[in-house]
C-alpha positions in Angstrom: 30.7 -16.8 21.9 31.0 -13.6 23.7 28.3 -11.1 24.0 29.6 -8.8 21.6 29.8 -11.3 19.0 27.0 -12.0 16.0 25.8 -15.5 16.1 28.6 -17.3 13.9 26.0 -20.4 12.9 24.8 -21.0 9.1 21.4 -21.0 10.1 18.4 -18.6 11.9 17.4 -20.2 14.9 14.1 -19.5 17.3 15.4 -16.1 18.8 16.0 -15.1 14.9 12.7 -16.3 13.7 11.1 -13.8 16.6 13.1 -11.1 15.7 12.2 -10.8 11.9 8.8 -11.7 13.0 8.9 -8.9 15.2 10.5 -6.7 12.4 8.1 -7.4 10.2 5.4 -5.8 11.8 7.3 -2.7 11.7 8.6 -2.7 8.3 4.9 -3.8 6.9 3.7 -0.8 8.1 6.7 1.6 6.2 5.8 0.7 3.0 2.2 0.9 3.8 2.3 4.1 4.6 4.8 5.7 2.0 2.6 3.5 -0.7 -0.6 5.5 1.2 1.0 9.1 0.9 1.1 8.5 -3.4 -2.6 6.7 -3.5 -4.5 9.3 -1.7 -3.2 11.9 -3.9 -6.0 12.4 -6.7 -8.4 12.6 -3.8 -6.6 14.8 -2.0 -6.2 16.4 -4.8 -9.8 16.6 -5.5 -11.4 16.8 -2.0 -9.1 20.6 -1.3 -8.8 21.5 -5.0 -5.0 21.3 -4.9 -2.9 21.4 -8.6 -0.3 18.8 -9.3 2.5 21.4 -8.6 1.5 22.3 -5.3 1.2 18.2 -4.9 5.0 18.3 -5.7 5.7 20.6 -3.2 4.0 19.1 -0.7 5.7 16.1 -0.7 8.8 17.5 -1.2 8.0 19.1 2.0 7.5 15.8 3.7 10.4 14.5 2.2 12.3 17.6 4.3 10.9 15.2 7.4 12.6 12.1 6.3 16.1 13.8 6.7 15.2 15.2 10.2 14.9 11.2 11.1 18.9 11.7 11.2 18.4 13.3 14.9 17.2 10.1 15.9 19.7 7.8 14.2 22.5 9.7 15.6 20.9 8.6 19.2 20.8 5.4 18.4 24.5 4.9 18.6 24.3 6.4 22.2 21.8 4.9 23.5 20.7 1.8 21.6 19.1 0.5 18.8 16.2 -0.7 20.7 14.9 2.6 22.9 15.1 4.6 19.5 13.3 1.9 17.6 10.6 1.7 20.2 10.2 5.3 20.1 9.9 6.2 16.4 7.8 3.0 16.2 5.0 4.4 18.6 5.6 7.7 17.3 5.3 7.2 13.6 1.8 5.3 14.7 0.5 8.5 16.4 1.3 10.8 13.5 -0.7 7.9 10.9 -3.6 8.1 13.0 -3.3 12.1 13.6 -3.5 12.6 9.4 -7.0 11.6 10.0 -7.4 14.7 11.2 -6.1 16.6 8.4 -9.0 19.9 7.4 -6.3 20.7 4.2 -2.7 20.4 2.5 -0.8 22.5 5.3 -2.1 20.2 7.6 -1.6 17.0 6.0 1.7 18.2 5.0 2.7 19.3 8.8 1.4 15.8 10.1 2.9 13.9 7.4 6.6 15.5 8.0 6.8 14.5 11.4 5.4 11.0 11.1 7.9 10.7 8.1 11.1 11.5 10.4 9.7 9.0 12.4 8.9 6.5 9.8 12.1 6.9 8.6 14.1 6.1 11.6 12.6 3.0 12.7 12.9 1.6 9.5 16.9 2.4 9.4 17.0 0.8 12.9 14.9 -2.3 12.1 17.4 -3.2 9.2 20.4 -1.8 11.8 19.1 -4.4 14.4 18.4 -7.5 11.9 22.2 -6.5 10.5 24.3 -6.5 13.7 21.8 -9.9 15.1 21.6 -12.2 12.2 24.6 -14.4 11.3 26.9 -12.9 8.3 26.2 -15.0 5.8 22.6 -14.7 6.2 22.6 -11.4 6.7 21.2 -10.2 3.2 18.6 -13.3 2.7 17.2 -12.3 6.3 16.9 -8.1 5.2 15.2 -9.5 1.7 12.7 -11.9 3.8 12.5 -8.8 5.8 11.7 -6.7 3.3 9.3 -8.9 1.3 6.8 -9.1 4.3 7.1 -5.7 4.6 6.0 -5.5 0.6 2.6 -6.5 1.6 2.2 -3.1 3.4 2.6 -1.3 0.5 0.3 -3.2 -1.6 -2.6 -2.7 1.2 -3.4 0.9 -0.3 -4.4 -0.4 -3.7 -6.3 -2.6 -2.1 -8.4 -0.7 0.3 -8.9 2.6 -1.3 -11.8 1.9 -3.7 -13.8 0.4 -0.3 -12.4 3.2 2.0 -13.9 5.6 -0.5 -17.3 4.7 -0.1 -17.1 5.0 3.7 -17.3 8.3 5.7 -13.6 8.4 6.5 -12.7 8.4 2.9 -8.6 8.4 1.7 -8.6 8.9 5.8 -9.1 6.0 6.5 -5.7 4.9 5.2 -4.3 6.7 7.8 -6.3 4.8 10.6 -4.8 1.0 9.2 -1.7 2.9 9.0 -2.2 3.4 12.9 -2.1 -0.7 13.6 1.4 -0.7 15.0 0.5 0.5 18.2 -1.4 -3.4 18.7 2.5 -4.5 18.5 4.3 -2.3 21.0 3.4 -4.0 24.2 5.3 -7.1 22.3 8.2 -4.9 21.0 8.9 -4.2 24.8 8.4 -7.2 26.1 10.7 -9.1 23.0 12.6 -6.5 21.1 16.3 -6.8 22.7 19.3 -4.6 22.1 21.6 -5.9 19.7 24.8 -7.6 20.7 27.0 -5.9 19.0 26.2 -2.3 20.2 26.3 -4.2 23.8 29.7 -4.7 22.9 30.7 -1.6 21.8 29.3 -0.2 25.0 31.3 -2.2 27.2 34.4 -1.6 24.9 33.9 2.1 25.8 33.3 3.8 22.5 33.2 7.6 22.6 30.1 9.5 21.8 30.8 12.1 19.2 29.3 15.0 18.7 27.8 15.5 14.9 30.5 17.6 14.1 32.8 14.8 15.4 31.2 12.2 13.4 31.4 13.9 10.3 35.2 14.5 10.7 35.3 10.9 11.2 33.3 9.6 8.2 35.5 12.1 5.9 38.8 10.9 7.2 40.4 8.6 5.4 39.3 5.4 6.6 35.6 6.0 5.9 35.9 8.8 3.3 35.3 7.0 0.0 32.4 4.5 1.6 31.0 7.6 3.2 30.9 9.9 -0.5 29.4 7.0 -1.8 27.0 5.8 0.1 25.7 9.5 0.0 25.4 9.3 -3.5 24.2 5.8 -4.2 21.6 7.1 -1.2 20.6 10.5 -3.6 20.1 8.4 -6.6 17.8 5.7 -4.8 15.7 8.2 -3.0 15.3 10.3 -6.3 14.9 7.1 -8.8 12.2 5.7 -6.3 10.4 9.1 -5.7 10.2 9.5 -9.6 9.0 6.3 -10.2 6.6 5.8 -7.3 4.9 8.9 -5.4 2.6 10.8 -8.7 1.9 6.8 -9.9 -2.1 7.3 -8.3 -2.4 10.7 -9.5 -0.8 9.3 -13.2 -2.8 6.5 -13.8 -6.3 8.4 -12.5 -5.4 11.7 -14.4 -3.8 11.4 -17.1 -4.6 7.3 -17.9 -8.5 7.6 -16.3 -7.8 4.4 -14.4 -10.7 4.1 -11.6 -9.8 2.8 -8.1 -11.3 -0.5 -9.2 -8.4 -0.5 -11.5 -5.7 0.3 -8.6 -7.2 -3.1 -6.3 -7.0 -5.0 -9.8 -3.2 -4.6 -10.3 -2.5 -4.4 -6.5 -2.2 -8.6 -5.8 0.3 -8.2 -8.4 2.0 -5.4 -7.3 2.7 -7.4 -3.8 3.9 -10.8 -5.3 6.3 -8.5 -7.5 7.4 -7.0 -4.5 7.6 -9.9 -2.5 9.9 -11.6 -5.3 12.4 -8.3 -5.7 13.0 -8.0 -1.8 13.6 -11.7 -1.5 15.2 -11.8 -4.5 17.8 -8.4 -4.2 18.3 -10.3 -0.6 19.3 -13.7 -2.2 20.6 -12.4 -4.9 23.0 -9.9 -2.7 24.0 -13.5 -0.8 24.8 -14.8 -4.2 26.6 -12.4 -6.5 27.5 -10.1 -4.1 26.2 -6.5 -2.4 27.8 -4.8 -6.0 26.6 -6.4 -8.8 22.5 -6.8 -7.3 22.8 -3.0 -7.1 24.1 -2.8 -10.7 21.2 -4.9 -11.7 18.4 -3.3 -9.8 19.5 0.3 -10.9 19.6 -0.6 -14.6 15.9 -1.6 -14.4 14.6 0.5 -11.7 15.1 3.4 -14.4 13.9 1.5 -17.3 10.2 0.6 -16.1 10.0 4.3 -14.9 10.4 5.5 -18.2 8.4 2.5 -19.9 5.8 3.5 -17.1 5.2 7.1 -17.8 5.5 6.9 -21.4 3.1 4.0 -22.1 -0.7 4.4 -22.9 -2.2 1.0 -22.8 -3.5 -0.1 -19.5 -1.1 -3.4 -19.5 1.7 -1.8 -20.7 1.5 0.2 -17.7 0.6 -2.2 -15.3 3.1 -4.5 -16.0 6.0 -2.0 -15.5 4.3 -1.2 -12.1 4.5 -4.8 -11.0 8.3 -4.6 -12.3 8.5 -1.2 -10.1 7.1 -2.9 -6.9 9.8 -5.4 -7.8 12.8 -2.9 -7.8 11.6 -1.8 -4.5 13.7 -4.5 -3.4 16.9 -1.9 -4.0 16.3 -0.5 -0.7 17.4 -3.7 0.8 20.5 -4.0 -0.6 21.2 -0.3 0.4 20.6 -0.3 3.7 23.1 -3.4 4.3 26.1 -1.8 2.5 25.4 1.0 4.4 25.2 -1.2 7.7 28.4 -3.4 6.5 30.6 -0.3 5.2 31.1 1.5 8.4 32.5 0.5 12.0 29.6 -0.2 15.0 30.6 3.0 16.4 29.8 5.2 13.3 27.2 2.8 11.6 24.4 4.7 13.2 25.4 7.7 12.4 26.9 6.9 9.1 23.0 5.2 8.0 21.4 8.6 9.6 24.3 11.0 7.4 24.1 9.5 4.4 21.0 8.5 3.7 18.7 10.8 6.4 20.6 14.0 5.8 22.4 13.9 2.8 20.6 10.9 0.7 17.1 12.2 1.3 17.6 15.2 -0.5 16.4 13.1 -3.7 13.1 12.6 -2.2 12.8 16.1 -1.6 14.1 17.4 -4.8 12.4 14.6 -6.9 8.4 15.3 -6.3 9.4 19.2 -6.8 10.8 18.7 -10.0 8.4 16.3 -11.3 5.7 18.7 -9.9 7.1 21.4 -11.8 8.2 19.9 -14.8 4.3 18.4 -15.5 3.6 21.7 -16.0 6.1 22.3 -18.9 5.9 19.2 -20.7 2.2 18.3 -20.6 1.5 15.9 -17.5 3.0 13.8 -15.2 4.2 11.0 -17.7 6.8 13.0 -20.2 8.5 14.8 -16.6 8.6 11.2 -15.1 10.1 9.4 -18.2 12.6 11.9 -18.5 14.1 11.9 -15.5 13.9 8.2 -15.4 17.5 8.2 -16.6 18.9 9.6 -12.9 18.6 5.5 -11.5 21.1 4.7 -14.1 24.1 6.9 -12.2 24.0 5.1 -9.6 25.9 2.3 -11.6 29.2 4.0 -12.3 29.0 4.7 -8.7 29.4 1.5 -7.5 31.5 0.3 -10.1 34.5 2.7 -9.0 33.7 3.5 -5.1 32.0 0.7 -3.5 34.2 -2.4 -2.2 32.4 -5.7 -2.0 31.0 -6.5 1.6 29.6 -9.9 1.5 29.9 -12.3 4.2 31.9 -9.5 6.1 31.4 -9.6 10.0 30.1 -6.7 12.0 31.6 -6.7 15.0 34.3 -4.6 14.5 35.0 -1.3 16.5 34.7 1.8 15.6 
């Protein structure tokens, strides 16, 4: 096996096992603290007076951060997978424990833009890296395991903010837990190791382009149609799950009169739903291939929203939030066609273009809309069922643009 080559064996073995392990810990922490940024809202909401529009446009604003994260995922085909990933790991860890320090919505929303770039990016790069180490054939099986540790993150806030309440930190002290990665980066650089098939490309003498000469690339023919729709499929993931996930807090308190006791209630279900549809988008992925999971998690991603947002009975709603968590698993199966779609030469910056610069714009567009459209319709559950229906164009999509990548080898040049 040469050095540029992915491990070509059926199963993970010990230097795997670390490296998922390792993964993990950074991947825990994304969901945590995206999952944090939609529970602290009705008491952010309440403690600086803030209206559920200007909520919209806050996160929008922070949503503006995640597609600046395409800077850094354009380096990462420079100079490694690993530097980058070490840097917006310790970074993104900062900027959570620097919210703490937040005195209103400017500032939370300044503080909460960069650490999002940075979330952002080491989340693309930890998939990146699991992608061009594991084995092909347990490639999307290893990114679901991946991602259903990192669905106990996001279940975390439920959990903790009725008792982070009643402490003098408050919704704060989301933001301090949110901090814990910086315990793992002395083992990041003592374990974390490039990946192989970068190495590879390095040696082969790939050229660097420059953004301009990147783009020019992923529109020419050979990349064209997987580069228009991954930017697509990338717009109507980031929208479906900002819709259906950032005003759920400020929803159920608001408009539902859930307490938080009723948010730590649903939230052990929330994480085995979450754990079940990342495993299960990654083993399913594995099974019927990258096309027809997507298919699947699309067409019920946007019907839970809208069963969500327009139900009224407290189980009604809770079970389509457990089914919610459980779509979460979509981001799984879109970061590995993105990873398996493009060449090692443009896959960074192929991941950081369509989803960081181009894809993102669904975040940022979503929690504006949904701000503005509460107003109009009455609240935050008729804007959020209606545009529930956006998840479902993602089908068509993949149906007429996107070849089938399972099992496909990485290691191919750009």
């Amino acid at each position: 096996m040469t050095a540029g080559n992915q491990d070509s064996g059926e199963r993970l073995n010990r230097r795997h096992v670390l490296l998922l392990t390792l993964l993990a810990g950074i991947v825990m922490f994304e969901g945590f603290d995206v999952s944090a940024t939609s529970v602290v809202l009705p008491y952010l909401s309440e403690e600086f007076g803030t209206p559920t529009e200007k909520l919209g446009e806050a996160l929008a604003v922070i949503g503006l951060g995640a597609m600046a994260a395409w800077l850094l995922l354009r380096l990462a085909d420079r100079f490694g997978r690993r530097p980058l990933l070490l840097l917006a790991a310790a970074g993104f860890s900062l900027g959570s424990l620097a919210t703490v320090l937040s005195t209103d919505v400017a500032s939370y929303t300044g503080i909460q833009f960069v650490t999002r770039a940075l979330l952002v990016s080491q989340i693309a790069l930890a998939y990146l890296v699991a992608s061009e180490t594991l084995p092909p054939k347990l490639r999307g099986r290893a990114n679901g395991l991946l991602g259903a540790m990192g669905s106990f993150g996001a279940a975390l806030p439920f959990l903790v903010i009725g008792p982070a309440l009643d402490t003098p930190l408050g919704w704060r002290l989301l933001f301090v837990i949110g901090a814990a990665p910086l315990l793992l980066m002395p083992l990041l650089f003592w374990r974390l190791r490039e990946t192989p098939v970068w190495l590879a490309a390095r040696e082969r003498g790939l050229p660097r382009p420059s953004a301009i000469a990147e783009l020019k690339q992923l529109v020419a023919p050979g990349a064209r149609r997987s580069f228009i729709a991954m930017s697509l499929l990338w717009i109507i993931v980031n929208f479906a799950s900002a819709t259906g996930g950032l005003f759920f807090t400020l929803y159920v308190v608001q408009e539902r009169g859930w307490p938080a006791g009723d948010l730590a209630r649903i939230a052990p279900f929330g994480l085995a739903g979450a754990f079940v549809g990342y495993l299960g988008a990654g083993m399913l992925s594995d099974a019927i291939g990258r096309r027809w999971t997507m298919c699947l998690f699309t067409a019920l991603l946007g019907a839970l929203t809208m069963t969500c947002y327009a139900s009224t009975g407290w189980y009604a709603i809770a079970a389509s939030f457990i089914g919610l968590q459980a779509m979460l698993g979509i981001w799984v199966v879109s970061y590995t066609l993105n990873s398996e779609l493009f060449p090692t030469g443009l896959r960074g910056a192929a991941n950081g273009w369509c989803n960081n610069l181009i894809g993102r714009w669904g975040m940022v567009i979503a929690p504006a809309i949904v701000g503005s459209l509460s107003g109009k319709l009455g609240g935050i559950g008729p804007a959020a069922s209606l545009l529930a229906v956006v998840a479902w164009l993602a089908i068509p999509v993949v149906l007429f643009m996107v070849p089938e990548t399972r099992g496909q080898s990485l290691d191919r040049p750009g």
